[in-house]
Every structure is written in C-alpha cells, then in structure tokens.
BAFI-3210 file (N, C-alpha, C; in Angstrom, 3 decimals, decimal comma, padded with zeros to 6 digits):
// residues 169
n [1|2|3|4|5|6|7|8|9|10|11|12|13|14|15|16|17|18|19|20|21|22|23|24|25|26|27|28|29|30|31|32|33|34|35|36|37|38|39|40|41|42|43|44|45|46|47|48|49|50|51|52|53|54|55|56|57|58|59|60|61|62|63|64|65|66|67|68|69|70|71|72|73|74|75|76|77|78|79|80|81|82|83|84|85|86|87|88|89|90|91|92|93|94|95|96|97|98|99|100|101|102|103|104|105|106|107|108|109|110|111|112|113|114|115|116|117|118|119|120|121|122|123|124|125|126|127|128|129|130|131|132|133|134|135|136|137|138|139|140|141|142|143|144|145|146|147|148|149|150|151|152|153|154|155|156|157|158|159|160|161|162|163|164|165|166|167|168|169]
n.u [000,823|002,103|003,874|002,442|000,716|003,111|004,014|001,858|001,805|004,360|003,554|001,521|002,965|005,154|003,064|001,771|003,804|004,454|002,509|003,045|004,534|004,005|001,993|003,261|005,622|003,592|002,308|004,733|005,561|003,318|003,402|006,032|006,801|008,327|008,782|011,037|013,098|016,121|017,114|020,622|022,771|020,955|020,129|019,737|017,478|014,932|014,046|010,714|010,502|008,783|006,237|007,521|009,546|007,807|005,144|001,418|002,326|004,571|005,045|004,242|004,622|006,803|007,014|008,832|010,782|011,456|013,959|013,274|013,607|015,911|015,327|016,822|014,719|014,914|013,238|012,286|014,878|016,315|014,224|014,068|012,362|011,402|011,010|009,718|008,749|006,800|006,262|003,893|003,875|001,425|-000,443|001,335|002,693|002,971|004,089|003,756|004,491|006,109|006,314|008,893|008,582|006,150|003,802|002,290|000,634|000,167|-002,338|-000,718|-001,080|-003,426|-005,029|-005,219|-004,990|-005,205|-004,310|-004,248|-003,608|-005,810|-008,101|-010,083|-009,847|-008,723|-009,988|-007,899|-007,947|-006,532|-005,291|-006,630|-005,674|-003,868|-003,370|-000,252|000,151|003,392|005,351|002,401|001,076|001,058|-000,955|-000,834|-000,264|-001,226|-001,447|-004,493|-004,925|-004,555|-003,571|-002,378|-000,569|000,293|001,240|002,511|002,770|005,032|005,818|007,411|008,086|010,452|013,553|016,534|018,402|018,160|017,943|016,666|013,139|011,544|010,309|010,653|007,980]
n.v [-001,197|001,352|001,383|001,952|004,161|005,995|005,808|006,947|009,784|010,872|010,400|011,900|014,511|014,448|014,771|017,688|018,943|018,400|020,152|022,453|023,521|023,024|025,097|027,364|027,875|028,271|030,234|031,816|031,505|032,708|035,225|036,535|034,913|032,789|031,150|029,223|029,861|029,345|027,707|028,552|025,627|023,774|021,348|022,422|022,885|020,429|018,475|016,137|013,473|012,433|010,363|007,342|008,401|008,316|008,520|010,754|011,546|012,504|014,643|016,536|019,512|019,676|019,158|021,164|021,087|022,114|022,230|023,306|022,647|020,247|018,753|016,495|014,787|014,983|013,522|011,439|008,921|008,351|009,498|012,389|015,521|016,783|019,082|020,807|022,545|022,370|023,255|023,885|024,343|025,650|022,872|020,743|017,943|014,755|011,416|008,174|007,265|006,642|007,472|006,954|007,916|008,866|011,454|014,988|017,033|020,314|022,751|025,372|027,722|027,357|025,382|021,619|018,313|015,315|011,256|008,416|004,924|002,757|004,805|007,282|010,189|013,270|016,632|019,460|022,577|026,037|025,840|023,516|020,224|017,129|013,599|010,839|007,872|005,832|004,656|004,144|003,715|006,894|007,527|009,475|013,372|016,541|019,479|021,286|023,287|023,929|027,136|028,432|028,409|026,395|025,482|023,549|022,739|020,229|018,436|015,345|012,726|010,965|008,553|009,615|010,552|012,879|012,096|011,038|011,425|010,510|007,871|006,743|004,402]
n.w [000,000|000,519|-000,821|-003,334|-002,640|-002,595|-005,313|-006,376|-005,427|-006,797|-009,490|-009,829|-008,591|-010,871|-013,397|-012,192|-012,652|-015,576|-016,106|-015,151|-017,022|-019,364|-019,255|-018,432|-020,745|-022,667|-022,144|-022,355|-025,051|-026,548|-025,744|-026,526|-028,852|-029,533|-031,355|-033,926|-031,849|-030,381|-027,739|-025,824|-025,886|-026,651|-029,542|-032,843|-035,232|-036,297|-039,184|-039,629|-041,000|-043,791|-045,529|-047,743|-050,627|-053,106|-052,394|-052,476|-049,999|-049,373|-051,091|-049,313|-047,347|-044,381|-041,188|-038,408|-035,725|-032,796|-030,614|-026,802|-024,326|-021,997|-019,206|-016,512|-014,170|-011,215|-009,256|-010,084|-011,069|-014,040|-015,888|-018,047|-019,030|-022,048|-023,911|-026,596|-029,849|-032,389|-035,661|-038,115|-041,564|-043,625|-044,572|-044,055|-042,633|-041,001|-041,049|-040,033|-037,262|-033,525|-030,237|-027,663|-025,286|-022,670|-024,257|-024,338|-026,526|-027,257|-028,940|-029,951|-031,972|-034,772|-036,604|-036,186|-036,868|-035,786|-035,641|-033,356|-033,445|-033,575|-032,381|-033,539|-036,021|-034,463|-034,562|-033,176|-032,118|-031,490|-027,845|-027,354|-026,560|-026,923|-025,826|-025,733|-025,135|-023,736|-027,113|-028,434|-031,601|-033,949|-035,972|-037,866|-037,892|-039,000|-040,646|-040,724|-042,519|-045,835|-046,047|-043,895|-041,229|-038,348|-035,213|-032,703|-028,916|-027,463|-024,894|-023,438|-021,865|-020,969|-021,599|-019,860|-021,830|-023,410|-026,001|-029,053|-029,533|-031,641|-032,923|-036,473|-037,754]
ca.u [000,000|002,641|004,707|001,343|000,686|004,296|003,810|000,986|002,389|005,072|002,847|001,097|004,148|005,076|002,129|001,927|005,162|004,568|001,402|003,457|005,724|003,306|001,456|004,474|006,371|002,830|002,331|006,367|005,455|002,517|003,704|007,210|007,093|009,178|008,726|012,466|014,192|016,767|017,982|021,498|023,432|020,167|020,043|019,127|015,561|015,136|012,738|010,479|010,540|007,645|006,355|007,986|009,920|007,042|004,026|001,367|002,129|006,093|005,149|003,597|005,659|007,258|007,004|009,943|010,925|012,702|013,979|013,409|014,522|015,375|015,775|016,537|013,386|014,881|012,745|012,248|016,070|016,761|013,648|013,840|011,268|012,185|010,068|009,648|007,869|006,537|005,942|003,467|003,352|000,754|-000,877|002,516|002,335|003,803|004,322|003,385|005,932|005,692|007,687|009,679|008,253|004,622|004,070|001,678|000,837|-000,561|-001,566|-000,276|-001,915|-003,899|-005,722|-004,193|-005,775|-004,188|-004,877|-003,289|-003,634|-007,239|-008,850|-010,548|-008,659|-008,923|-009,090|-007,539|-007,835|-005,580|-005,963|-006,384|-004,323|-004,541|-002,163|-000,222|001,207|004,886|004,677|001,325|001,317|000,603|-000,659|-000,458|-000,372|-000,971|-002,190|-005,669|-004,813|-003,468|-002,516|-002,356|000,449|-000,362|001,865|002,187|004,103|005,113|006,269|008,219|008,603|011,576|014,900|017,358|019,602|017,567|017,928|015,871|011,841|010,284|010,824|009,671|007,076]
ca.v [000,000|002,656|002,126|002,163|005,457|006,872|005,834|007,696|010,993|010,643|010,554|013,626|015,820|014,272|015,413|018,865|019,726|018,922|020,968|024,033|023,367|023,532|026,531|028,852|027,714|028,204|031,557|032,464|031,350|033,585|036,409|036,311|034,688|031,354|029,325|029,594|030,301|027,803|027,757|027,911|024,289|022,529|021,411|023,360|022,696|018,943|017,892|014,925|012,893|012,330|009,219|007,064|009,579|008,164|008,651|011,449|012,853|013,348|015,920|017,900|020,432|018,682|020,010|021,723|020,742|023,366|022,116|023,975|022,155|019,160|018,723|015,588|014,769|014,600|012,654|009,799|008,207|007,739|010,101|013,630|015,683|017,267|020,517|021,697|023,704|021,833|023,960|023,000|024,971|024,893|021,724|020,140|016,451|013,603|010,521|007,657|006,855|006,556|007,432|006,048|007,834|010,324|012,765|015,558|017,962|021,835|023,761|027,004|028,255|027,009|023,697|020,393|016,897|013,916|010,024|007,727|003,747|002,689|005,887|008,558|010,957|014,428|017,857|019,976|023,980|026,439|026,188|021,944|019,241|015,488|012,621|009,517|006,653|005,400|003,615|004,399|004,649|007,689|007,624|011,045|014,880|017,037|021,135|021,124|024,329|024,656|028,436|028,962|027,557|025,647|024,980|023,002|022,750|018,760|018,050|013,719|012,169|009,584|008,439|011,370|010,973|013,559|011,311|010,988|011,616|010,006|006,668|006,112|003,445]
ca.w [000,000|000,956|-002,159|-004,249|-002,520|-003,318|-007,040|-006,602|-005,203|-007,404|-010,739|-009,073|-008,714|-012,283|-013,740|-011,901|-012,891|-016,444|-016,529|-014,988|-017,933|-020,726|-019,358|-018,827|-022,442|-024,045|-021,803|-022,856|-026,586|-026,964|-025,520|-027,046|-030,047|-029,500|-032,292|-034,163|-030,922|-030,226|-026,440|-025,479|-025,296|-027,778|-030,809|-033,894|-035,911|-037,038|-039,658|-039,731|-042,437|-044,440|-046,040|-049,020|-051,686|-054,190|-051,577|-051,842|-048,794|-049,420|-051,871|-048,971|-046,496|-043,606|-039,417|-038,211|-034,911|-032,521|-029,044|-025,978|-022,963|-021,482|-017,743|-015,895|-013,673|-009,581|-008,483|-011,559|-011,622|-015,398|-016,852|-018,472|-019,695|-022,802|-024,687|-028,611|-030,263|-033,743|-036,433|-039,474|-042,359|-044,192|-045,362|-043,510|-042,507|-040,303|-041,213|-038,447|-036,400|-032,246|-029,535|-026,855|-024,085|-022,757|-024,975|-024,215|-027,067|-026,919|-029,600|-029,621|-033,094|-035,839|-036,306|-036,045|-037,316|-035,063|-034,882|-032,941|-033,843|-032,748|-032,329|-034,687|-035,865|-033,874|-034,922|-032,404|-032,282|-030,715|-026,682|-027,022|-025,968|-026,533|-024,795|-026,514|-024,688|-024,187|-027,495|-028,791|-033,079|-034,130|-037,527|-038,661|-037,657|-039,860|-040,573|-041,278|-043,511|-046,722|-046,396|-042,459|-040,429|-037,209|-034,312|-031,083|-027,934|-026,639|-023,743|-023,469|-020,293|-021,478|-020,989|-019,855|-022,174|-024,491|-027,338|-030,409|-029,382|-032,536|-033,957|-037,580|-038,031]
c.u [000,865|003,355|003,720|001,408|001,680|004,467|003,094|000,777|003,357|004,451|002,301|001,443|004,658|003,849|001,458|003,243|004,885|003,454|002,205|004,335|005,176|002,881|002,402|005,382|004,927|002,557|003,424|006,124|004,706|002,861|005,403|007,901|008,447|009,636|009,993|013,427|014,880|017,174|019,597|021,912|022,396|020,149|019,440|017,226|016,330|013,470|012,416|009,718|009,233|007,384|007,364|007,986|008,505|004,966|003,279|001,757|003,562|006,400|004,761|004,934|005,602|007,303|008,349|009,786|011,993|012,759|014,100|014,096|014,632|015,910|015,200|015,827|014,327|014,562|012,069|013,661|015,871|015,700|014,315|012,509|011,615|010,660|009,771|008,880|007,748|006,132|004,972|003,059|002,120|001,023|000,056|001,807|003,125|003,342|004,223|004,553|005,062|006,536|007,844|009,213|006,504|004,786|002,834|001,439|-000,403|-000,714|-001,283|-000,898|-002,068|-004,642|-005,179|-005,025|-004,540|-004,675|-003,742|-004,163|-005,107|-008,446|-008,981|-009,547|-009,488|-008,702|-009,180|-007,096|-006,773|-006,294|-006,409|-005,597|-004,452|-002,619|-001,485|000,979|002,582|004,551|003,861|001,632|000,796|000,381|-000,429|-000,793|-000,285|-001,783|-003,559|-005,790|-003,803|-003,107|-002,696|-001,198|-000,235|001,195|001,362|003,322|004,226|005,878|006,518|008,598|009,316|012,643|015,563|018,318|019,360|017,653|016,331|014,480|011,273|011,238|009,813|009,051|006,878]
c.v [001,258|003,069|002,405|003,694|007,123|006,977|007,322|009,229|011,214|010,912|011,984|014,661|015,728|015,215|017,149|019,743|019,572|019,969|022,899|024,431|024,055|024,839|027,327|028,767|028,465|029,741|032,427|032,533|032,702|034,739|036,957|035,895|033,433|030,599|030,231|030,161|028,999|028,143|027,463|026,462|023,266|022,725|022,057|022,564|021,285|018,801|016,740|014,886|012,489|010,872|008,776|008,022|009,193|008,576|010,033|012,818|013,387|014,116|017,204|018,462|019,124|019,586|019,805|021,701|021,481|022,688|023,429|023,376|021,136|018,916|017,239|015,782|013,831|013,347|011,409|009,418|008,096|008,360|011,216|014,070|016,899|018,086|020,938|021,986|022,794|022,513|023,219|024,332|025,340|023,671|020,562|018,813|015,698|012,437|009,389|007,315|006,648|007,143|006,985|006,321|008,289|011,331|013,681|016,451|018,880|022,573|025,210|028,058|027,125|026,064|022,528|019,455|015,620|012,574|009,084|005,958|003,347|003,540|006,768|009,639|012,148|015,741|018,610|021,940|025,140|026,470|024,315|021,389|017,920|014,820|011,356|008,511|006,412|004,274|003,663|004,734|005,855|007,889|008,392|012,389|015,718|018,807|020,616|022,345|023,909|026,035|029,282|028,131|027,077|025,618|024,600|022,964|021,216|018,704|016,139|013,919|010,885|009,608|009,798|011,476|011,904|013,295|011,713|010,629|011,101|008,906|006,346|004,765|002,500]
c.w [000,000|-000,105|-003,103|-003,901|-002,987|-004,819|-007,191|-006,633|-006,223|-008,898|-010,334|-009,504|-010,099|-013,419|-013,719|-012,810|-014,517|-016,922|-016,515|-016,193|-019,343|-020,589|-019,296|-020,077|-023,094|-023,336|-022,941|-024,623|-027,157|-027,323|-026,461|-028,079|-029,992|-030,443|-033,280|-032,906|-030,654|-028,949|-026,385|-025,208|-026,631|-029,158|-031,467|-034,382|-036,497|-037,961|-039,590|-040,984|-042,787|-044,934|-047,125|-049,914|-052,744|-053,542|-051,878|-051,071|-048,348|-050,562|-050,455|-047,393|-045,193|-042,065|-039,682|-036,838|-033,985|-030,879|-028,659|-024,778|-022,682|-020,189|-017,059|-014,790|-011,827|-009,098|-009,324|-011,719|-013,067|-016,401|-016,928|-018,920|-020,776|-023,225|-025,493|-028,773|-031,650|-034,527|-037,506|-040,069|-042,807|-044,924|-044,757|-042,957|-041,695|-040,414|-039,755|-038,153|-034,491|-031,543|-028,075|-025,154|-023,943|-023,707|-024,798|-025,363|-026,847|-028,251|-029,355|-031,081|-034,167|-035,439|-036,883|-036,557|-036,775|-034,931|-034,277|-033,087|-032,780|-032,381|-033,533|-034,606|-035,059|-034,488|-033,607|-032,662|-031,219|-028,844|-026,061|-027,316|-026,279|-025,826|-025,621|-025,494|-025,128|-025,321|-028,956|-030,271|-033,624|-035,324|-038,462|-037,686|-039,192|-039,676|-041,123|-042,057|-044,177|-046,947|-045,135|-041,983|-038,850|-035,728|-032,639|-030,259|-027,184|-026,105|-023,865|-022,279|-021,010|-021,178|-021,046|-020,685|-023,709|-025,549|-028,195|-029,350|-030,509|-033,188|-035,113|-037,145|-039,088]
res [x|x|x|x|x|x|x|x|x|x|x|x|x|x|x|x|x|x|x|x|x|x|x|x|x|x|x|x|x|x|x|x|x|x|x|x|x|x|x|x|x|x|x|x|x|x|x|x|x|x|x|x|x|x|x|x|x|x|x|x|x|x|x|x|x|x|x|x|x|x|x|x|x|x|x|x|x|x|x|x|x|x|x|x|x|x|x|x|x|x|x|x|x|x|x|x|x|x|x|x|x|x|x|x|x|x|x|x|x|x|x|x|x|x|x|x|x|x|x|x|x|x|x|x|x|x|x|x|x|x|x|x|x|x|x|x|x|x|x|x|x|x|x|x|x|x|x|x|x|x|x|x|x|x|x|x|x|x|x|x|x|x|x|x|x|x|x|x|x]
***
C-alpha cells in the first residue's frame, strides 16, 4: 500500500510539474514569439521525415521541430522531460511513427488533425491538448490548412539521455 501510494504521489508531482511546464512555455510562446528560438546548449531545428519519396504525402511540407529544454526529472532516476515547439506549415504532414516515451501535445496556433492507432482521428484547435502513450502509433499529424500555419508545444517524459523523441514506423 505505501509504495502504491508513493507511485501515486510521485505521478502527481510528475504530472503537476509537467502541466506548470506547458502553461508557462505556451504563456512564454505567446507572448514572445518562441517558435524559431533555439535555447542555449540545444540542438538546432530537425525535420520529420515524411512518407515514401514516391508517396502522396512526401510531396507535402514537412514540421519543423525546434527544441526547448530538457531537464533531468529529480525525483524519476533515469527520466527527463524534454520541450519543442513543432511547427506546421501549411498543409505540412507527419508521417506515423511513435515514440519512446509520454508525450503531451498543446496547440499554440492554428488547427491540427491527429490520430493515434485505434482511435478517430482528432481535430484539435488552438488552446487543445490530446495525450499519446509510451509507445502508442501515431498515424499522422498534420495542418488542417493549406494556407495557415499551425503549431504546437510537446512536452516527453523519457529516458534522460535527451535522445531521439520520434521513432519512424
């Protein structure tokens, strides 16, 4: 019972802490204009890759991926919780893939279209959030505009060694 309970506190303060995370990045974003800022010490912008060169949907623009932070997590031995900012052009696209740890996403402008393996897809407007399991396939993201840009803010609870956040599919 007592270690159940400490899980339990433990997920809690987990959870708290990433909420304080999202709201002051997506506060800081707003107000400030974030998206292309790169933080001291992190990596530059990464794109994700699109489907098969012959596919579709690797004619269409590709998210642009900007770290913000990643800070090993105290009180989790061996997690981090890492931060970016995802850009989508218009019409922009992601290819399914999954990843390795939680992933929380926020948007921060536009409208989003998300499914994850088993569920309908979602459209998501600026101000909503959805959740995807350590894991979980994600079959696509994408802009639900062709001539608006979209972006979101995700938060990864995964290993600390701020490695690679998305594994193709």
């Amino acid at each position: 019972m007592i270690g159940n309970q400490s899980r339990l506190r433990t997920g809690q303060c987990l959870a708290a802490a990433t909420a304080a995370v999202l709201l002051a990045l997506a506060a800081r974003w707003a107000g400030q204009g974030l998206i292309n800022v790169t933080p001291d010490g992190m990596e530059g912008h990464m794109h994700m890759q699109s489907e098969d060169a012959g596919s579709p949907a690797a004619a269409r623009p590709k998210t642009v991926v900007t770290p913000v932070s990643c800070e090993k997590l105290p009180d989790m031995p061996g997690k981090s919780v890492t931060t970016v900012i995802v850009e989508f052009p218009p019409n922009a696209y992601t290819a399914r893939h999954r990843h390795p740890g939680s992933v929380s996403a926020f948007v921060l402008q536009g409208t989003l279209r998300s499914q994850l393996e088993g569920s309908p897809a979602g459209t998501y407007t600026k101000g909503q959030a959805w959740f995807e399991p350590p894991g979980a396939i994600h079959l696509f993201a994408e802009n639900a505009s062709t001539t608006e840009p979209a972006a979101l803010l995700a938060t990864f609870i995964a290993d600390d060694d701020c490695g690679a956040l998305t594994i193709p599919d």
